[in-house]
N, C-alpha and C positions, 0 to 999 in steps of 0.2 A: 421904805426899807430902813430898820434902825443901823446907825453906823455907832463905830466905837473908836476912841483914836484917828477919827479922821478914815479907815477904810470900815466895810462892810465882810465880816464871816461867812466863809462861804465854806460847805463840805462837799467836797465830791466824792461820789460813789462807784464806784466800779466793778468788776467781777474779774474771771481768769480773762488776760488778753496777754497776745506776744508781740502787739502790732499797732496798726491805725489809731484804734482808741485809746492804747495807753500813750501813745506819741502824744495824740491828741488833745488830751486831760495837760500832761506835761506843760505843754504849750498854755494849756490858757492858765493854767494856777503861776507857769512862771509872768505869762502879763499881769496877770491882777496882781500878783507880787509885787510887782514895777511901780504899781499904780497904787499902790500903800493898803493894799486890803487884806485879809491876813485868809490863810487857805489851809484846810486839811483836807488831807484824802485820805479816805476812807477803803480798804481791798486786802485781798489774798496777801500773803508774806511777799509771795514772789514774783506779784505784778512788784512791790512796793521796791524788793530790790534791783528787778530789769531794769524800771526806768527810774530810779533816783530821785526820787519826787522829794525827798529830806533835802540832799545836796544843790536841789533848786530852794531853797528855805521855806518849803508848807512843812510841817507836821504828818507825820505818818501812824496811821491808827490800823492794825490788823486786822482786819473781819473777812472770815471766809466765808466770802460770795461765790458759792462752786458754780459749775457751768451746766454742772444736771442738778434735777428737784432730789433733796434728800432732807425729811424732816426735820431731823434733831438737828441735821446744822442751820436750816433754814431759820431755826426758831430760835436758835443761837444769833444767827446774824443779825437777826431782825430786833431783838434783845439789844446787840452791840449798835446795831445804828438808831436807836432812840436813844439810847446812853451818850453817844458821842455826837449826835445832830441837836442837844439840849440847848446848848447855848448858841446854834446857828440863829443867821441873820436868816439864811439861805439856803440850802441842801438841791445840790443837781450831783442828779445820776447817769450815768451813761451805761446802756447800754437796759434790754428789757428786763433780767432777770435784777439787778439792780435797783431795776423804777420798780418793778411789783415789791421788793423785798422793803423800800423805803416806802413805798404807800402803805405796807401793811405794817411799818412801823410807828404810825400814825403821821405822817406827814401828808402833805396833799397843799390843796387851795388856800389853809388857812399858815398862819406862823408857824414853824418855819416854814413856807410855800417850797413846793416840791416841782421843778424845772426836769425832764429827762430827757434824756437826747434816745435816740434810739438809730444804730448807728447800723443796724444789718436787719434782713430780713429770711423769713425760713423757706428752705426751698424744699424741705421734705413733708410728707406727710405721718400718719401709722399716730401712734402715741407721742410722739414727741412735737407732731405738729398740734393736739389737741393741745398739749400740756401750754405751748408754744398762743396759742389763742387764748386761752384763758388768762396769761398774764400779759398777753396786749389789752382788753377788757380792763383787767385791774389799773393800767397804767393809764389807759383812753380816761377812766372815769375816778379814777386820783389825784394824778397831776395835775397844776395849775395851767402847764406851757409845757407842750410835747414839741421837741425841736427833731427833725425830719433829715434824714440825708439824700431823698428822693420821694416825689410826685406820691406815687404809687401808695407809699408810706403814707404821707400825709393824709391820702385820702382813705385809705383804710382807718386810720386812726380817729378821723373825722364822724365818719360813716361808724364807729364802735363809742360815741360821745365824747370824746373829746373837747373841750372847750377851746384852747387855744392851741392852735397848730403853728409850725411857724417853720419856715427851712430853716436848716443850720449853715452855718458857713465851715467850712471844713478846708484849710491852707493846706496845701503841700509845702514844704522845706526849698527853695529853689537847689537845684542840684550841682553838685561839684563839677567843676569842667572835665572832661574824662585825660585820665592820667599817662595812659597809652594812646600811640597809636592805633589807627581802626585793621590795620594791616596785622599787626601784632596779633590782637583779640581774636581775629578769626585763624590765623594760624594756632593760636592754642586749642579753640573751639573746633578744628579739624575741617573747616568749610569747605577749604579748597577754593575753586571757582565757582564755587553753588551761593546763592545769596544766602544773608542772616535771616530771618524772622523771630522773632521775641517776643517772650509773652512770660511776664514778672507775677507771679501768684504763689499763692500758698497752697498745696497741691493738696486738696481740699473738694468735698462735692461742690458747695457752689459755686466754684471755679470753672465747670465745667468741661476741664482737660480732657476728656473722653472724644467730646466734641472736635478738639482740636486736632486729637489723635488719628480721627475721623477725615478732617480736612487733610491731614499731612498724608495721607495714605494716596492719595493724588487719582490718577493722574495731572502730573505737571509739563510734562514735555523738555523740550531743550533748557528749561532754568528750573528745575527741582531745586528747591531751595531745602535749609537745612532749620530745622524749628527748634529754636534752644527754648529751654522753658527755667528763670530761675526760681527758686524758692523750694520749700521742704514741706512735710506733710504727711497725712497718717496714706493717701494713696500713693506713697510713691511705688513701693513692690507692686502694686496692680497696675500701674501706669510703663513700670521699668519688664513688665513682664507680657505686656501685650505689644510694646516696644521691640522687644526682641523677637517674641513669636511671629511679628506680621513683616521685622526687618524691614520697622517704619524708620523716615529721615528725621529724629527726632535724639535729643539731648536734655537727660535732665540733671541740669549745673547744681541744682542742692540751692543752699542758702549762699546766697554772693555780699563782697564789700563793694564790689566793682559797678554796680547798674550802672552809673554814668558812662562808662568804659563798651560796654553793652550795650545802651544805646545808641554810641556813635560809632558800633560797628555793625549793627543794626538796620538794612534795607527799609524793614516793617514792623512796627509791632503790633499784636493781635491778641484782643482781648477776649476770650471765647466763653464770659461769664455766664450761667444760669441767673445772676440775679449782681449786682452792683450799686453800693451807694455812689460814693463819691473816691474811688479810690486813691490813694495819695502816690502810687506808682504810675499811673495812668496821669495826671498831673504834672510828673515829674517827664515821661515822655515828651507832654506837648513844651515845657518849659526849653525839653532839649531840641524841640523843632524836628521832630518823626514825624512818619508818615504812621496812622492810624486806623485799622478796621477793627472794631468792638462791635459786640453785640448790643441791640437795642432793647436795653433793660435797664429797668430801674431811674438811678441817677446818672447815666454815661450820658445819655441825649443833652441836657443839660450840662456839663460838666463839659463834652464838646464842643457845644455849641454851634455844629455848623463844621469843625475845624477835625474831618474825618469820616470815613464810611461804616453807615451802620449796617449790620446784616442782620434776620432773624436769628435768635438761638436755636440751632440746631438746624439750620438751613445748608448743609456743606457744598450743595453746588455756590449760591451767593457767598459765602466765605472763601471759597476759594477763588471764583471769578473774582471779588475786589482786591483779594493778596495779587494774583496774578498782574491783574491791570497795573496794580503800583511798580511790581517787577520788572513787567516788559514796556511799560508805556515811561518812558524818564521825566515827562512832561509833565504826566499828572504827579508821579510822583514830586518832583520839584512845587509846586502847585501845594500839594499837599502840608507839605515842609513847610511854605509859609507862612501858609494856612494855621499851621500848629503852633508855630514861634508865635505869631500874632495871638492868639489863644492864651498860649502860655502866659505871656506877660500880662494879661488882663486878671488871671485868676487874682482870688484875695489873696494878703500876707496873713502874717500872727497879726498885729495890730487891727486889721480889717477883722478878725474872729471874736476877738478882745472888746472891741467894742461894740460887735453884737451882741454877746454875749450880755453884758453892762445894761442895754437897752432893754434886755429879757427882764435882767433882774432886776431893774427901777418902772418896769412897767405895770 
């Protein structure tokens, strides 16, 4: 890889995100920052102002990368990231619509080599799942190095030619010790004597909250617990409205400062995903030493490791019996707890990402 000054150019590419990926991009342009290499990212205006990517010291170049196919910008963008990947060492994209718009920028296997991480997967079908297969294809057989956030991924992308696969590392943030007490939290949350249950999502299809909606509808017996759900999203009216029609035990808290706070008033928390890489809330969970039932998709088996009960997606008798058990049985739950603490502290940091990363790009 040609270096200049002592670091190596690297641009990163992104599209619309309010979340994971743009934390995540953050994170490693501020390591390789550290590490004397110099970093542009490449996105929409208002990913560039969410996350500060200038006030970490990369350079910030605009390109609307939309999240649906629209020609004239596509040909725009695709225009703007040959223009501004010119003088890279390196160009990595995150996320699919990203990696097809930079393979069809002319980058790929040769200089500047084209790395894309691809960080979600489609859980829909109809038109947008075709559109959705067609730019895995472009990326499988573009990119030099498809970096994976689950199994599933990778082998799909294998299986569509890809040459090099490879998992991503993907940190969580270690989380703030919670600022309240656990007594407090549930008096605001209206619990009562009912337990907490949690579950941090972005109310969203592949979230699966329907699901969950499904499980909370019970029967639970003498400990009906109380299912707070945080985070925002285009389902919350259809969520907040079969909530009240079915006068389910359910709370949707909106977007929160507080998760930490949350999680340590928190009994369970229960990830009831359609589909999951690596999620950085689910992380921050086992960090905080919760007890765990996700569903078994995607990146979660991995990412647990062991440290939590997995149920099919859309299983609700098994999702319910393993909430329950943690409930009424103190044992497993304790068990569980430790289980998770242990976990927690073994995940990767920022350094540990940073330097996969590094290893991608001098390989």
């Amino acid at each position: 890889m040609r270096e200049r000054g002592g670091g190596v150019r690297v641009v990163f590419v992104l599209g619309t995100t309010s979340g994971g990926t743009g934390r995540h991009v953050l994170m490693l342009a501020d390591g390789l920052l550290r590490r004397g290499h110099q970093v542009v990212v490449a996105g929409p205006a208002a990913v560039g102002e969410a996350f500060g990517f200038g006030a970490a010291g990369a350079r910030f170049a605009e390109v609307a990368v939309s999240d649906r196919p629209h020609p004239a910008r596509d040909l725009a963008a695709v225009a703007a990231i040959r223009r501004i990947t010119r003088e890279a060492d390196l160009v990595h994209a995150h996320g699919l619509r990203a990696g097809a718009l930079a393979v069809l920028a002319g980058l790929g296997r040769t200089r500047p080599s084209l790395v894309v991480t691809l960080h979600n997967a489609l859980t829909a079908g109809g038109f947008v799942g075709a559109v959705h297969g067609v730019l895995e294809r472009i990326v499988a057989r573009g990119a030099r190095t498809v970096l994976v956030v689950s199994p599933d991924l990778g082998e799909r992308m294998s299986a569509l030619g890809a040459r090099d696969v490879r998992p991503a590392v993907v940190p969580a943030p270690v989380p703030r010790p919670p600022a309240r007490a656990a007594g407090q939290v549930r008096e605001e949350l209206g619990a009562g004597e009912r337990p907490v249950v949690l579950t941090v999502a972005r109310l969203a299809q592949q979230k699966g909250l329907e699901f969950l909606l499904d499980v909370a509808a019970g029967p639970w017996g003498a400990r009906q617990p109380l299912f707070a759900i945080a985070g925002e999203g285009p389902l919350r009216q259809e969520l907040q409205e079969r909530v009240e029609k079915e006068e389910l035990p359910v709370r949707l808290l909106g977007n929160r400062g507080d998760v930490p706070d949350l999680l340590a008033a928190a009994e369970v928390v229960f990830w009831p995903s359609r589909w999951e890489g690596q999620p950085l809330s689910l992380s921050e969970a086992l960090m905080a030493g919760r007890p765990v039932v996700a569903t078994d998709v995607g990146g979660i088996p991995g990412l647990l490791g062991g440290a939590g009960t997995l149920v099919p997606y859309g299983d609700v008798g098994a999702a319910r019996a393993a909430v329950r058990e943690l409930l009424e049985e103190p044992g497993a739950a304790r068990r569980q707890a430790r289980a998770a603490a242990e976990r927690g502290a073994e995940l990767p940091r920022d350094d540990d990402a940073v330097d996969a990363v590094l290893r991608v790009y001098d390989a």
